[in-house]
N, CA and C atoms as a LAMMPS dump frame, in Angstrom:
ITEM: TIMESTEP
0
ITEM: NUMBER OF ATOMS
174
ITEM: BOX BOUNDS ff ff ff
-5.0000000000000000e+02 5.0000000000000000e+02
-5.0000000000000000e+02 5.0000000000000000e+02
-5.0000000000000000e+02 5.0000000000000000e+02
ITEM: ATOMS id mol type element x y z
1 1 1 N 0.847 -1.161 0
2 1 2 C 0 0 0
3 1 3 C 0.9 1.233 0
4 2 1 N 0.399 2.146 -0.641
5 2 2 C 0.995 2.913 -1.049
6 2 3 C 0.366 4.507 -0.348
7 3 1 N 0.619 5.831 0.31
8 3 2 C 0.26 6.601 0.694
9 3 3 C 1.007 7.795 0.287
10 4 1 N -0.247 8.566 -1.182
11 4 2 C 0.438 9.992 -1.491
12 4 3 C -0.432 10.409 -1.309
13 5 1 N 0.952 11.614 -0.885
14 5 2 C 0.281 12.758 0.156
15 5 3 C 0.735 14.193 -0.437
16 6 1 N 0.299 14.805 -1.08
17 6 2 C 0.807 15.829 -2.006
18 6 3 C 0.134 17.431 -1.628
19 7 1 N -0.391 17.383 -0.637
20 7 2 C -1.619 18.483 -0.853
21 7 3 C -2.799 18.633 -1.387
22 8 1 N -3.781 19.325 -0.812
23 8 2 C -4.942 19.785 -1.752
24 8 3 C -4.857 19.314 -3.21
25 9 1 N -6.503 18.967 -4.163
26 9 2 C -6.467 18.504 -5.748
27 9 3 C -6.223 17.262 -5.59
28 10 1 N -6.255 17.297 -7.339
29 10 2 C -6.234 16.279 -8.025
30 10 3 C -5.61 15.716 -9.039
31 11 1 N -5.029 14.683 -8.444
32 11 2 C -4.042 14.526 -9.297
33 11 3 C -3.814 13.274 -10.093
34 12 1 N -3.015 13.056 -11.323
35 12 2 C -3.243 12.014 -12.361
36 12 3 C -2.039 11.25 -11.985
37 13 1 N -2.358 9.427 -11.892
38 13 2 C -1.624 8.628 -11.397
39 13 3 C -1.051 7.616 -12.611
40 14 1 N -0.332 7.271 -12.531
41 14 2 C 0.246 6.432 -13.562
42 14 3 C 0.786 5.038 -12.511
43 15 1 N 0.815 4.175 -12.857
44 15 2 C 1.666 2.899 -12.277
45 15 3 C 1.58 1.945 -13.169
46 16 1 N 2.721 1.597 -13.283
47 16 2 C 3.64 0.821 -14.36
48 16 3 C 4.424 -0.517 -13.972
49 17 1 N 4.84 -1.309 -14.813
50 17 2 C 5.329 -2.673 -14.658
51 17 3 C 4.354 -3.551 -14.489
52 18 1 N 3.106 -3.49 -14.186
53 18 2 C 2.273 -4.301 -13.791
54 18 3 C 1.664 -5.741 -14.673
55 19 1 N 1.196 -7.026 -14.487
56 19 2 C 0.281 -8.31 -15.25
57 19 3 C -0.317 -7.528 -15.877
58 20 1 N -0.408 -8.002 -17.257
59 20 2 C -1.95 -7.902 -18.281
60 20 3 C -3.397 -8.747 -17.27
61 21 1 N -4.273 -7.646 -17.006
62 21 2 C -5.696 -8.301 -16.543
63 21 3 C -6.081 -7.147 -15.907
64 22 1 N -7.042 -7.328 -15.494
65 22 2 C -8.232 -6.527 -14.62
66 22 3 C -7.699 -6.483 -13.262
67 23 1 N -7.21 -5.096 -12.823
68 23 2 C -6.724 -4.741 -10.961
69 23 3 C -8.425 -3.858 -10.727
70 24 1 N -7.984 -4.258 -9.48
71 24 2 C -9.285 -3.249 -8.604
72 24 3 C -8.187 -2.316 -7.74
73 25 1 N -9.039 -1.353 -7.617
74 25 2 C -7.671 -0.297 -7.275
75 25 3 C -8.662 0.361 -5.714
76 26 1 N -8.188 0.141 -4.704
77 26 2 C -8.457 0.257 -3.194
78 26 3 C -8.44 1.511 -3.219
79 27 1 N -9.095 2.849 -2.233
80 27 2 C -8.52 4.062 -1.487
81 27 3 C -8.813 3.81 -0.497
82 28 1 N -8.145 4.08 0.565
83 28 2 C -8.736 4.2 2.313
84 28 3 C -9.144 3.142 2.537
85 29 1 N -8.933 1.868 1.924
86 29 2 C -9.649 0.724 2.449
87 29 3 C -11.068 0.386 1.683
88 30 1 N -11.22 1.317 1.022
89 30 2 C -12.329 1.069 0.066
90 30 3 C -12.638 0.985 -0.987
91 31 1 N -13.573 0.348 -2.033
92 31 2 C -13.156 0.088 -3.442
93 31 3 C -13.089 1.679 -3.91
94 32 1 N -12.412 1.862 -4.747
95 32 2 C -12.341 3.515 -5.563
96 32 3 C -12.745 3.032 -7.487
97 33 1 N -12.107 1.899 -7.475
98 33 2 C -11.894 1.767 -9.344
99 33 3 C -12.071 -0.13 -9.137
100 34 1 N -13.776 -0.187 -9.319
101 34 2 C -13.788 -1.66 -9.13
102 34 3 C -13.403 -2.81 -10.183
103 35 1 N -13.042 -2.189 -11.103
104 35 2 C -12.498 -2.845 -12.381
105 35 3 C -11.957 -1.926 -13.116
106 36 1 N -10.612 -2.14 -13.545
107 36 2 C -9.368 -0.876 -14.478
108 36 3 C -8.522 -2.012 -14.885
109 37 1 N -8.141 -1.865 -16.518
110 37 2 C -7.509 -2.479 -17.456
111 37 3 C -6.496 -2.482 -17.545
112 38 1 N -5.4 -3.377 -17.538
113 38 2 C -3.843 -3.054 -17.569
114 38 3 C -3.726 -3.996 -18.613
115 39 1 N -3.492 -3.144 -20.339
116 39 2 C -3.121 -4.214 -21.321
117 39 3 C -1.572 -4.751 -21.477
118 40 1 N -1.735 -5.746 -22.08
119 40 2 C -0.624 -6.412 -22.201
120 40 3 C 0.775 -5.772 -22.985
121 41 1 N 0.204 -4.827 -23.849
122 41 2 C 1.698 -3.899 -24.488
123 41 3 C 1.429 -2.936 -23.335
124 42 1 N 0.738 -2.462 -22.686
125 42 2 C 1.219 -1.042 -21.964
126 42 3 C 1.906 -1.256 -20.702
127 43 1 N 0.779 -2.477 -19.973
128 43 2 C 1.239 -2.552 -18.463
129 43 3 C 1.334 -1.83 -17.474
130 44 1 N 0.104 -0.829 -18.137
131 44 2 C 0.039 0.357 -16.644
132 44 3 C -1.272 0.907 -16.783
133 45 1 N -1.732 1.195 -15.419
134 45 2 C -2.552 1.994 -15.74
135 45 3 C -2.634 2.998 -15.102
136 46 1 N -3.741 4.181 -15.636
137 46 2 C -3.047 5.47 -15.327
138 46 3 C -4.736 5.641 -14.536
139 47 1 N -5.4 6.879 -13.946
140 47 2 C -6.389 7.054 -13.176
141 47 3 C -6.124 8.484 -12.185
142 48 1 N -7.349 9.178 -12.397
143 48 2 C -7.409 10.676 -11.459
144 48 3 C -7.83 10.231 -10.227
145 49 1 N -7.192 10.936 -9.096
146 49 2 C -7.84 10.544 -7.516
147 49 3 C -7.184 11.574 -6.818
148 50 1 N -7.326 11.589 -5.338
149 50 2 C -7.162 12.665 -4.639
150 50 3 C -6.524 11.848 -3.725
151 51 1 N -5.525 12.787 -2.371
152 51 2 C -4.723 12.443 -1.876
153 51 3 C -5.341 11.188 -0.725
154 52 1 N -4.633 10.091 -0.85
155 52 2 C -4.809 9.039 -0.111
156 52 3 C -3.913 7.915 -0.255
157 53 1 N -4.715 6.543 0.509
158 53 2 C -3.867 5.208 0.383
159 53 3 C -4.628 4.24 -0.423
160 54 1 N -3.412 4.041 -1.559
161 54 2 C -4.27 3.307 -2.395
162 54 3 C -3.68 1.557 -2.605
163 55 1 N -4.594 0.982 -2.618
164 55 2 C -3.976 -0.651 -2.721
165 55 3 C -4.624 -0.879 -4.384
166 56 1 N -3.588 -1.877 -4.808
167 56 2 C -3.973 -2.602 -6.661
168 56 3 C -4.326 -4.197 -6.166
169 57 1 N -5.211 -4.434 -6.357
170 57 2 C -5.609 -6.284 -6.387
171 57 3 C -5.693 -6.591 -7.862
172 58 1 N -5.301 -7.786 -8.298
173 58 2 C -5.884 -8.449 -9.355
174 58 3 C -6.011 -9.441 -8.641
């Protein structure tokens, strides 16, 4: 788990290296992005959110 903390807004996330498949992407312990695509040439996915702790499940 991961915790950014940047100030006030909103800000655009990128995370990279990741499996080709479907992550669910956590904030605060709660679902935020209950299904987000990580294809197999890109391996990342990118997503707007505000300052918190975010966990990736596939």
């Amino acid at each position: 788990m991961k915790r950014w903390s940047a100030g006030n807004g909103t800000f655009q996330f990128v995370v990279t290296d990741l499996l080709p498949g479907t992550w669910q992407i956590l904030k605060d312990g709660k679902i935020f992005k209950p299904a987000i695509t990580a294809s197999g040439d890109e391996k990342s996915l990118h997503f707007t959110g505000t300052e918190g702790s975010y966990r990736f499940l596939r």
